[in-house]
C-alpha positions as CSV (number, residue, x, y, z in Angstrom):
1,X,7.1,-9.3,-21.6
2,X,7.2,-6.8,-24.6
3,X,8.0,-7.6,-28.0
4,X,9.7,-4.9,-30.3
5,X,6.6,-3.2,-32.0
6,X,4.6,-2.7,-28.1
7,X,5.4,0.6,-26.4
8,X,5.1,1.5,-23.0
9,X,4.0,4.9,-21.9
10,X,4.9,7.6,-19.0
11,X,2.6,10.1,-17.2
12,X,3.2,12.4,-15.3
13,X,1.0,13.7,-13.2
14,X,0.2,16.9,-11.4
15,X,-2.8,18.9,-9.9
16,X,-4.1,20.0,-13.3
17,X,-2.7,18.7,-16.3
18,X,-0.9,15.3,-17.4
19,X,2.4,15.3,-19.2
20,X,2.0,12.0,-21.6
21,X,5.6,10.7,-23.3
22,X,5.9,6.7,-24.9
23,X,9.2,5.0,-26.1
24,X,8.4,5.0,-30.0
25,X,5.6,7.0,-32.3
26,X,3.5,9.1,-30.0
27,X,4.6,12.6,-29.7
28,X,4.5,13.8,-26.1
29,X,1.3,15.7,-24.9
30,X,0.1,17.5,-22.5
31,X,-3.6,17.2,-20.9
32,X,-5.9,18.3,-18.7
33,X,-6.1,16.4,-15.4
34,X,-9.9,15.6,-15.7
35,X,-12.5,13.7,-17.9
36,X,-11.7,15.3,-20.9
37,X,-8.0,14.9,-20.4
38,X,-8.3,10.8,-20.2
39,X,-10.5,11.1,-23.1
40,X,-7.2,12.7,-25.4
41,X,-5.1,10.3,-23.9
42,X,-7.1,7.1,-24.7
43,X,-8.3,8.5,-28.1
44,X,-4.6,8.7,-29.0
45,X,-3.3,5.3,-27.5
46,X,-6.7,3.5,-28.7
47,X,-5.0,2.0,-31.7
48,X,-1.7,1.8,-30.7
49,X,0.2,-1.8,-28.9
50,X,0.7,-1.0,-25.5
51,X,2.4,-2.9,-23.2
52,X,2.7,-0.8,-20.1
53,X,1.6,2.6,-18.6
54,X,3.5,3.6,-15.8
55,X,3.2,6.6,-13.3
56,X,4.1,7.6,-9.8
57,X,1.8,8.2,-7.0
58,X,1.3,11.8,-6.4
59,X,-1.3,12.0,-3.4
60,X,-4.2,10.4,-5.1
61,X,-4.1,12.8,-7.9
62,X,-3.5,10.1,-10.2
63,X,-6.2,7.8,-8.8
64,X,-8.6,8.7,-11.5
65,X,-6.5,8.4,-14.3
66,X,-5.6,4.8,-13.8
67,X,-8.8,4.1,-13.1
68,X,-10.1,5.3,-16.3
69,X,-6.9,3.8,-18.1
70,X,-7.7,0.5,-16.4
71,X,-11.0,0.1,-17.7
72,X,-9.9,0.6,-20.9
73,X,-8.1,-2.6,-20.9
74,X,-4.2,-1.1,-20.3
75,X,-2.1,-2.7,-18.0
76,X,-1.1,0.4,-15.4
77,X,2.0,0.4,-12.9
78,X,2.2,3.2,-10.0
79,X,5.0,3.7,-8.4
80,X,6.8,5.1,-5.7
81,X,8.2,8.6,-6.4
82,X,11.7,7.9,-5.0
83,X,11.7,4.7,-7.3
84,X,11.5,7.3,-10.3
85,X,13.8,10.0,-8.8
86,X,16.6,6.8,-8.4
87,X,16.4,5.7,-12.2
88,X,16.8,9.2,-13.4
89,X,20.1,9.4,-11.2
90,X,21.2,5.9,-12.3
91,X,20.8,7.3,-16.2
92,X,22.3,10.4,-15.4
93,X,19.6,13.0,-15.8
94,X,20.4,16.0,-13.6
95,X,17.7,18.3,-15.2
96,X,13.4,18.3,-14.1
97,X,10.8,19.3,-16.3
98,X,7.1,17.4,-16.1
99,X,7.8,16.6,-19.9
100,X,11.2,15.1,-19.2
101,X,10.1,13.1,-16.2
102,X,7.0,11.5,-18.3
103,X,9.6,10.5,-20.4
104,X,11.8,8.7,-17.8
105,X,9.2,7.3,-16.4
106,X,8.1,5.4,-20.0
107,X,12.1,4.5,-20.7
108,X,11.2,3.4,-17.0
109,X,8.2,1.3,-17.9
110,X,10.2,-0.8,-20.7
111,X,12.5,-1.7,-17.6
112,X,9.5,-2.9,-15.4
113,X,7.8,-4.8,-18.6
114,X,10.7,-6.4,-19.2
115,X,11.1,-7.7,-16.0
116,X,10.7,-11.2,-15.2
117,X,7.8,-10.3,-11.6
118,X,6.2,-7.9,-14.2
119,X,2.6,-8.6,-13.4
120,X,3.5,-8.2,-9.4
121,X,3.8,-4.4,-10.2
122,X,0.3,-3.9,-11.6
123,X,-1.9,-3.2,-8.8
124,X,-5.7,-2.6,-9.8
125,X,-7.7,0.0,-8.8
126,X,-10.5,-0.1,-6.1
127,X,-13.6,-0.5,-6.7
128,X,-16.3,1.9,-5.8
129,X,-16.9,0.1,-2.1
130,X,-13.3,-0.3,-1.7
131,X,-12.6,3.5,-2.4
132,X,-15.4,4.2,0.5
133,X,-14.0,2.1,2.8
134,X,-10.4,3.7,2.0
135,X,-11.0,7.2,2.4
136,X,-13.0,5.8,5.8
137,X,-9.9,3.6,7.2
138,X,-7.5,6.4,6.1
139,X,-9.7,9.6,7.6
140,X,-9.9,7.4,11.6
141,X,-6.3,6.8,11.4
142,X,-5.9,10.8,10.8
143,X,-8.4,11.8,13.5
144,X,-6.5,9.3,16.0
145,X,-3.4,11.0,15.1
146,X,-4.9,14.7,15.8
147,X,-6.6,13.1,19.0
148,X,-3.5,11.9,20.4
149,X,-1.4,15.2,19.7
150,X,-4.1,17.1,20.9
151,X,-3.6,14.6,24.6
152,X,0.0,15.1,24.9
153,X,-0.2,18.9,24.0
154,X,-2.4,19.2,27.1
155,X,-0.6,18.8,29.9
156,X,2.6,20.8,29.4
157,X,0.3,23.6,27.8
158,X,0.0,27.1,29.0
159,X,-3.7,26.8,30.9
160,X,-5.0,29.3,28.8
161,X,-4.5,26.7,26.1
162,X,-5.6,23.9,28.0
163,X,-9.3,25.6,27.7
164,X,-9.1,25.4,24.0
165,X,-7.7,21.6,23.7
166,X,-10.1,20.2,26.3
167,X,-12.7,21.8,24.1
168,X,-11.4,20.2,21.0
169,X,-10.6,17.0,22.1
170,X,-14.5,15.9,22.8
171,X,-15.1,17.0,19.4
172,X,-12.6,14.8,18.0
173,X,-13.4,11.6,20.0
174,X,-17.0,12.6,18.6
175,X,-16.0,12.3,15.3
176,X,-13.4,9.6,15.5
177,X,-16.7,7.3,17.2
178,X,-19.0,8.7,14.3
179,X,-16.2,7.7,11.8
180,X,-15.6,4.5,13.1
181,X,-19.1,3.5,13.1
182,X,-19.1,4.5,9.6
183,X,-16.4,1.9,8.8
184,X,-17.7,-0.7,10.6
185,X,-20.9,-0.5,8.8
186,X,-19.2,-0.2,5.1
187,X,-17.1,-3.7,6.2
188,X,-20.1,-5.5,7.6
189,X,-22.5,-4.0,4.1
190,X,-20.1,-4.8,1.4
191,X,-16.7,-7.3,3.2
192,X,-19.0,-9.5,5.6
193,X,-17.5,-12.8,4.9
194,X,-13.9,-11.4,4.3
195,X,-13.7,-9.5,7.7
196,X,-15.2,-12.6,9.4
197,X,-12.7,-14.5,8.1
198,X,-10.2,-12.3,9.0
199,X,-11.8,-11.4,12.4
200,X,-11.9,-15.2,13.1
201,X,-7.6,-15.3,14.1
202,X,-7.0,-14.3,17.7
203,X,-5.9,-10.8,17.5
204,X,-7.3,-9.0,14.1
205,X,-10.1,-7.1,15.8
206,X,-12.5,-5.1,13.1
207,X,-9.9,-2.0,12.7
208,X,-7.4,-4.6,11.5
209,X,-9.3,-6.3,9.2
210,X,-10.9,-3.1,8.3
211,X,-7.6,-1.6,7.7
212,X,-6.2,-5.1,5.6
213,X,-9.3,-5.2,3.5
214,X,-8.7,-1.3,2.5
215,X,-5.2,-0.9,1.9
216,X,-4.0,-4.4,1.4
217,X,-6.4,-5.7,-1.4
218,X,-3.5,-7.9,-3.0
219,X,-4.4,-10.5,0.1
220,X,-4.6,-13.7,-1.4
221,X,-3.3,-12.7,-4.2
222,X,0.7,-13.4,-3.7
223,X,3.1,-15.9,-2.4
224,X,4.2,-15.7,1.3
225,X,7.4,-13.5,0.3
226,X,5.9,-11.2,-2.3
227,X,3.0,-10.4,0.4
228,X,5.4,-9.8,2.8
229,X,7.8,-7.4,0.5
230,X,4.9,-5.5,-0.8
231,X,3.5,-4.7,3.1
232,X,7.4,-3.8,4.3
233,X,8.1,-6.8,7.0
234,X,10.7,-8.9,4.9
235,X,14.5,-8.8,5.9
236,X,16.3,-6.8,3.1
237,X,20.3,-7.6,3.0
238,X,23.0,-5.6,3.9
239,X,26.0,-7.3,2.2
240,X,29.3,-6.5,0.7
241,X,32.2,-8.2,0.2
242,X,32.9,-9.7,3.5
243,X,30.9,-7.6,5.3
244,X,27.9,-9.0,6.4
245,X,25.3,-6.0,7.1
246,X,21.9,-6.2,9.6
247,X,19.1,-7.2,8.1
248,X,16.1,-4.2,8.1
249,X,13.1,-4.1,7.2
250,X,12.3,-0.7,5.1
251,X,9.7,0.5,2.5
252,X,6.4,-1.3,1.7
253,X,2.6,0.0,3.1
254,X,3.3,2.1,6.7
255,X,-0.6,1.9,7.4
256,X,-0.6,-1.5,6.8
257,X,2.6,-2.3,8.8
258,X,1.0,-0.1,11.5
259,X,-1.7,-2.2,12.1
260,X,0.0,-5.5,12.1
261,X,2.4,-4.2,14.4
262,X,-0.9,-3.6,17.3
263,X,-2.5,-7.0,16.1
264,X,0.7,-8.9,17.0
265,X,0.9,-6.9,20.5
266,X,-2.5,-8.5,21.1
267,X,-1.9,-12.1,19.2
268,X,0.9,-12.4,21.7
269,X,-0.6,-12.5,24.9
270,X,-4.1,-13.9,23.2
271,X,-3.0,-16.2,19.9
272,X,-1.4,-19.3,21.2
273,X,0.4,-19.8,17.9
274,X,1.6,-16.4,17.4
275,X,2.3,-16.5,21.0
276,X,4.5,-19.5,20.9
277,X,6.5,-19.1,17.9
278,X,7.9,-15.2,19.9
279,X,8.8,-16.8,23.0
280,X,11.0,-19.2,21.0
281,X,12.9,-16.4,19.3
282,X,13.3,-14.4,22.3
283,X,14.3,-17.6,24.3
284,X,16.8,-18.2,21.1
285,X,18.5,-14.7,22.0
286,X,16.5,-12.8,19.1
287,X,15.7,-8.6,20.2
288,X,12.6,-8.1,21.4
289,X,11.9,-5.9,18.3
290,X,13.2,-8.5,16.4
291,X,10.3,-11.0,17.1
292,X,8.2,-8.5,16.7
293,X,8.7,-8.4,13.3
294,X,9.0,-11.9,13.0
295,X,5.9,-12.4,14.3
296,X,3.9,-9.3,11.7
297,X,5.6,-11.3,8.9
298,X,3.8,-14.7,10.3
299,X,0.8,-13.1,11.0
300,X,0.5,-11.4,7.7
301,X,2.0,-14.8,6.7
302,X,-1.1,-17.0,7.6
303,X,-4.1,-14.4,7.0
304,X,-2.8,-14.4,3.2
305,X,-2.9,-18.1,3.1
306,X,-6.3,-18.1,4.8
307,X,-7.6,-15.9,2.3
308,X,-6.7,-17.8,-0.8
309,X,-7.9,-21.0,1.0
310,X,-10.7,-19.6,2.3
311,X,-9.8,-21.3,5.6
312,X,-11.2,-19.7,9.1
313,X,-8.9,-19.6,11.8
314,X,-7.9,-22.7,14.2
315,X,-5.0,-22.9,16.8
316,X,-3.4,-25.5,15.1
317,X,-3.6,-23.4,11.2
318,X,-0.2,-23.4,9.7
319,X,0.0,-22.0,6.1
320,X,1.7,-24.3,3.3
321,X,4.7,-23.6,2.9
322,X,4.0,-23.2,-1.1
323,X,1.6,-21.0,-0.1
């Protein structure tokens, strides 16, 4: 939590430059978005008692910078962009500059370091094997996507069209194979014993675990609920007053959510736990959907506690409910 003489510090962050702003002392800045840019900005903060950086996400663009940041020893936040655009409408601003938002985002970052979870915001960067596997897990799921447009765009097409997609769509399933192999090969030379372990519950084939170990690397890290907030398959409220509102799930990781979703389609019919526990809820009148979810949550539930326990998969695992 930060003391009075600690500041916490905003970026914002766009293509080329970086609009810096803090909550006491430093003068706002602007930088270059490159090496010599995080070179200003850590020659100026060097000295100085920081508590918190914070910035949004902006497409990767600020990837580098809380890398660099990071490995200077600062504790760094990124955020969701909406989560910035609903403080600055909760304080009333109205106005938008890069310079202004840097400095919401720092009066933001005193909010989040004052906040009693404030260590379940800071999310550290990648490594360099993680990154690989990243950009690999993230370019298949983009080249399934184009595959599968391209396979419903082919039937109702013109067939003077239909010449071009059928010769695209070999070229796609080429490179979707050649990707996928790629994947496969990063997991087995760098996440061996984590994708086994994963690999070992009925129903996470390699693309799951592939796919957990890339864009979920907090696994193992959090309680059962903060695991499950984080990836988006926790009930959120609906309340007021005497209304009492459906429960939904919303925000948190899509790819990640994605993923679990297919897993549990197979765990169903193939995990006798995960199996068992949806045929209860639907034979206790829960929606389909419903036990769906229930069962991504329980899923996601029991890989996390295998992975801090280090515990491979038996029929019989049930996580702690500590855990």
């Amino acid at each position: 939590m930060s003391q009075p003489d600690l500041q916490c510090i905003g970026i914002d962050v766009a293509k080329a430059t970086l609009d810096v702003a803090a909550t006491d002392e430093i003068i706002p800045f602007t930088v270059s978005n490159d090496t010599a840019g995080f070179e200003v900005i850590t020659n100026k903060i060097s000295g100085l008692n920081i508590s918190l950086i914070l910035m949004e996400a902006t497409g990767g663009l600020e990837a580098q910078v809380a890398a660099r940041l990071q490995s200077e020893g600062f504790d760094v936040v990124i955020i969701n962009p909406r989560q910035a655009r609903d403080f600055a409408r909760a304080m009333g601003h109205l106005a938008k500059t890069d310079r202004l938002d840097a400095a919401l985002l720092a009066q933001l970052a005193r909010v989040i370091d004052n906040h009693p979870d404030r260590n379940r915001y800071i999310r550290l960067m990648p490594d360099a094997a993680r990154k690989a596997l990243t950009a690999l897990v993230v370019r298949r799921r983009q080249l399934n996507q184009m595959l599968v447009a391209e396979r419903n765009r082919l039937y109702p097409s013109h067939p003077d069209s239909c010449d071009s997609i059928s010769r695209v769509m070999p070229a796609l399933e080429a490179e979707l194979a050649l990707v996928t192999r790629m994947m496969n090969r990063q997991v087995r030379q760098h996440f061996r014993e984590q994708a086994r372990l994963l690999t070992s519950v009925k129903g996470v084939a390699e693309i799951t675990a592939a796919t957990l170990l890339a864009e979920l690397p907090e696994l193992g890290t959090l309680t059962r609920r903060e695991i499950s907030t984080l990836v988006g398959v926790a009930p959120v409220n609906r309340d007021s007053g005497k209304m009492r509102g459906r429960r939904t799930i919303f925000g948190g990781r899509a790819g990640v959510r994605c993923t679990l979703y297919m897993a549990v389609i197979t765990a169903i019919q193939f995990n006798p736990a995960i199996r068992a526990f949806y045929v209860r809820l639907v034979e206790a009148g829960k929606a389909k959907k419903v036990a769906l979810v229930a069962c991504m949550r329980k899923l996601l539930t029991i890989l996390n506690a295998m992975v801090k326990s280090g515990a491979h998969w038996e029929d019989d695992f049930m996580p702690s409910p500590t855990i």
